[in-house]
N, C-alpha and C positions, 0 to 999 in steps of 0.2 A: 353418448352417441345418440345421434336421432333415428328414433323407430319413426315408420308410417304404417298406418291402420285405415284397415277399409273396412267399413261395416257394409253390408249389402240385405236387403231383402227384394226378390220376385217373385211375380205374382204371375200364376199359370194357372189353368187348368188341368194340366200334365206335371204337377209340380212332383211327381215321383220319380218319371221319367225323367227329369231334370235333376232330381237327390243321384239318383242311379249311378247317370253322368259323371257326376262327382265322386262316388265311394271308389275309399280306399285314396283321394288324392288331397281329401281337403274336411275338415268339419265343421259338419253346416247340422241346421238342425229344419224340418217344416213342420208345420200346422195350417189343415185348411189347404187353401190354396195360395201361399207363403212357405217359400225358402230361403232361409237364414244363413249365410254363412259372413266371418269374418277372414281376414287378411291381416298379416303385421311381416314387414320388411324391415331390413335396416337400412337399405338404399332404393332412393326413389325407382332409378331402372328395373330393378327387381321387383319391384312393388307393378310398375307398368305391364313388363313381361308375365307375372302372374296373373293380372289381371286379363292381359290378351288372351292367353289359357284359358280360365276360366269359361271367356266369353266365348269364344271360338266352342268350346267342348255345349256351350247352352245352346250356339247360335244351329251346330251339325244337330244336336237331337230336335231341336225344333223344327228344323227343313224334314229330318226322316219323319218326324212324326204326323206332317204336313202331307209329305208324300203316302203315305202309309192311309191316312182318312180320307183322303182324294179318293184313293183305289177303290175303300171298302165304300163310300157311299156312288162310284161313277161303276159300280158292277150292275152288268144287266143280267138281269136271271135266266136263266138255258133253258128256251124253251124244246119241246118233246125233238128227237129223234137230230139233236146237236149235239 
């Protein structure tokens, strides 16, 4: 039977918040700012749908994380008697 394998490494600055994402659904391993994980199916469809998973799960913490650094650097300090 044919297996498909998918090796992956990305590359973030958040690459914890990216492992996070992940635990408990998949094992990946980082170093740095590299996240490692692999994939093996026995059918391609499976193998596609996994991998939209995956993506989908990197692509939401990346928007929140986006949104989240927006906020803290667009805060104005309160000035006296606000």
């Amino acid at each position: 039977m044919t297996s498909w394998q998918l090796n992956s490494t990305i590359i973030s600055r958040d690459v914890d918040a990216l492992a996070a994402s992940m635990h408990g659904e998949i094992e990946y391993s980082h170093d740095g700012d590299k996240l490692h994980f692999s994939m093996v199916e026995h059918a391609a469809n499976d193998m596609r749908a996994m991998w939209n998973t995956r993506m989908r799960s990197i692509v939401s913490v990346e928007a929140v994380l986006q949104i989240i650094k927006g906020s803290i650097h667009d805060e104005q300090p309160v000035g006296d008697g606000e």
